[in-house]
C-alpha positions as CSV (number, residue, x, y, z in Angstrom):
1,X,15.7,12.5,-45.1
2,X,15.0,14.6,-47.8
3,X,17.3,18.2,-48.0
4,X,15.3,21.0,-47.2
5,X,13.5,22.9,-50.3
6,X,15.5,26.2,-50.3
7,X,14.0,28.3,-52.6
8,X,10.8,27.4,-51.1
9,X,12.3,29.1,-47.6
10,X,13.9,32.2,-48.8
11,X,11.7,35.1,-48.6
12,X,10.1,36.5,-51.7
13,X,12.2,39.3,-52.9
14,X,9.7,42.5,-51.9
15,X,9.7,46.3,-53.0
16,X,10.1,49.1,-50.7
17,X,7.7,51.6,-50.3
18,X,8.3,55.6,-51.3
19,X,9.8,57.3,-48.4
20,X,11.3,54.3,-46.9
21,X,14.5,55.0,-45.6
22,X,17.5,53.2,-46.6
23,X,19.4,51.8,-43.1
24,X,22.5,54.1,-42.7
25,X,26.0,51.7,-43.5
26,X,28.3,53.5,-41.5
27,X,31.7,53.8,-43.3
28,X,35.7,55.0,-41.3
29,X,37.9,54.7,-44.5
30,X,41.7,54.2,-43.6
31,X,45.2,54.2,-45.4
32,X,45.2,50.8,-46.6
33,X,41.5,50.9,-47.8
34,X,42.0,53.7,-49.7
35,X,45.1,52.5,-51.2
36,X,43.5,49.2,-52.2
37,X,40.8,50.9,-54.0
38,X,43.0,52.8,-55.9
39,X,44.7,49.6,-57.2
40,X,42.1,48.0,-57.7
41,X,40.3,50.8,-59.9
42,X,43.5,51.8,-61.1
43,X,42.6,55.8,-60.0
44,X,46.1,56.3,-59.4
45,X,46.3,59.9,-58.4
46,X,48.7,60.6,-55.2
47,X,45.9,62.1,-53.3
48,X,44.3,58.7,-52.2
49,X,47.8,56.9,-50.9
50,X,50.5,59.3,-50.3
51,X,50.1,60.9,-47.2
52,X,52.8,63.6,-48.1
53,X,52.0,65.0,-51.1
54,X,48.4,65.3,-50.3
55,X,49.3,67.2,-47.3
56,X,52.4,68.8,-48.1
57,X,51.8,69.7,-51.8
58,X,48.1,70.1,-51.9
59,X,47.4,71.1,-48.6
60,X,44.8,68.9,-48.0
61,X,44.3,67.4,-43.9
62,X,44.6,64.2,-45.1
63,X,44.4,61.8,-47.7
64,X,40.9,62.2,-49.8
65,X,38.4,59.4,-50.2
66,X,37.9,58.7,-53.5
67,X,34.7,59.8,-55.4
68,X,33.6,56.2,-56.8
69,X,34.1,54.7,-53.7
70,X,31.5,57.0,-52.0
71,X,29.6,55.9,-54.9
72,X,30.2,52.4,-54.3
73,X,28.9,52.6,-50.7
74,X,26.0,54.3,-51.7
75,X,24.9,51.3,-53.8
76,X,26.2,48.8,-50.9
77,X,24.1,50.6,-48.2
78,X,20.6,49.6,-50.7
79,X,22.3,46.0,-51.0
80,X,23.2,45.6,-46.9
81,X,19.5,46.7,-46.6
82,X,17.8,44.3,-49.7
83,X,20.1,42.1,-50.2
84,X,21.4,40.7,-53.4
85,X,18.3,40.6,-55.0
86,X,18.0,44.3,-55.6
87,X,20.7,44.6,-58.5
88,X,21.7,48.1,-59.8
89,X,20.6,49.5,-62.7
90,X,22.0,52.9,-62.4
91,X,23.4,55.6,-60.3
92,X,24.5,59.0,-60.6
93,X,26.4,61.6,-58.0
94,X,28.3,64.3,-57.4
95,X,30.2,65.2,-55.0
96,X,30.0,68.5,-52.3
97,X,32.5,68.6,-49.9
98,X,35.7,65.7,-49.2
99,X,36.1,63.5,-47.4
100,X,39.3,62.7,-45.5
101,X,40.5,59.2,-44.6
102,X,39.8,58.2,-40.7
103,X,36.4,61.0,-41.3
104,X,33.7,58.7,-39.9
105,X,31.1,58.7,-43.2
106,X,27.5,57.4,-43.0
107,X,25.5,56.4,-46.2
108,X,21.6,56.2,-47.0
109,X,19.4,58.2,-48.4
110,X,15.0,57.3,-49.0
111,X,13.0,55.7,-51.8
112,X,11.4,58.1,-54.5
113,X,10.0,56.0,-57.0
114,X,8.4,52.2,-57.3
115,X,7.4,50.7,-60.5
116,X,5.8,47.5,-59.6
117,X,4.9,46.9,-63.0
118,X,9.0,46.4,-63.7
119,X,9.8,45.8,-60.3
120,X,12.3,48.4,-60.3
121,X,12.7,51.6,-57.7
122,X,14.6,54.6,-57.8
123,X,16.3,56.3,-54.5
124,X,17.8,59.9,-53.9
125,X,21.5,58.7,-51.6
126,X,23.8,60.3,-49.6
127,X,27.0,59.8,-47.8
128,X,27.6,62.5,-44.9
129,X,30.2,62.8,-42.3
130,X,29.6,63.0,-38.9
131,X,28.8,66.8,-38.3
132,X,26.5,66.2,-40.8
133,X,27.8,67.8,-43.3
134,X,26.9,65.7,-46.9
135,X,30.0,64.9,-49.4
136,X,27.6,63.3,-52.1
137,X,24.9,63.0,-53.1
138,X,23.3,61.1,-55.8
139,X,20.3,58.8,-57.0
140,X,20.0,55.1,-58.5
141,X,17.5,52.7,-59.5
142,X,17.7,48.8,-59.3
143,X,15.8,46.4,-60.1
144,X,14.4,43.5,-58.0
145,X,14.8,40.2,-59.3
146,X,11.5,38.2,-59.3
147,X,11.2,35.0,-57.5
148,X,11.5,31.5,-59.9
C-alpha cells in the first residue's frame, strides 16, 4: 500500500476577496500571559506584570496589555483564518484606548486590497473589547505562498 500523496490533498492555498471579513479570534489576556510576553519580548516595563505599581503608582484598573501583543493577534486572527500559507509581509498599528488584562478583546478586521499578480493582499485590523470600543487598529499585507 502506497502512502497517500499529500501535497496532492491539501487544498491549493486561495486569495480572499476585498471585503471579506477576517473571522473574529477572540482573545481574555491574564496575569501569567502577559508576564510571559514580557519575557519573552523582553518589554520589561512594570505595567504588564506588577499588579501594584500599575494600580497603585499609575493608577491604571489593571495590568495593561501590551501593544505588540495586540499586534501579534492581529496577524494570528489572518493566520487562524488562512492558515500558514498566508505569511506576513508587513503590518502597522497604533493603538487608541488600553486594554486591561481579564478585558475580553476580539480581533479582525476586512480585506482591502488583492494583487493576484503577486499573490499578496492587504487588510485594515482591529482588536476591540467587548463594549465595542476599538484599542488598535492597524493594517498588513501577506503574501500567499503558491502551491509546488
Amino acid at each position: 500500500m502506497n502512502p497517500p500523496d499529500i501535497a496532492a490533498a491539501a487544498p491549493e492555498p486561495a486569495l480572499p476577496a476585498v471585503g471579506d471579513e477576517v473571522p473574529v479570534l477572540g482573545c481574555r489576556p491574564d496575569e501569567i500571559g502577559l508576564f510571559m510576553f514580557s519575557a519573552a519580548s523582553w518589554l520589561i516595563h512594570r505595567v504588564h506584570y506588577d499588579s501594584a505599581f500599575t494600580t497603585d503608582h499609575d493608577g491604571h484598573p489593571g495590568l495593561l496589555v501590551h501593544g505588540p501583543l495586540q499586534g501579534a493577534w492581529m496577524m494570528q486572527a489572518v493566520q487562524d483564518w488562512l492558515g500558514v500559507t498566508a505569511w506576513p509581509r508587513s503590518i502597522t498599528y497604533r493603538h487608541f484606548a488600553p486594554a486591561y488584562c481579564g478585558d475580553s478583546l476580539e480581533c479582525g478586521g476586512t480585506v482591502t486590497a488583492v494583487n493576484a499578480t503577486d499573490g499578496s493582499f492587504d487588510a485594515e485590523l482591529w482588536v476591540r473589547k467587548s463594549d465595542g470600543t476599538v484599542t488598535t487598529r492597524g493594517s498588513a499585507s501577506f503574501g500567499v505562498i503558491p502551491p509546488g
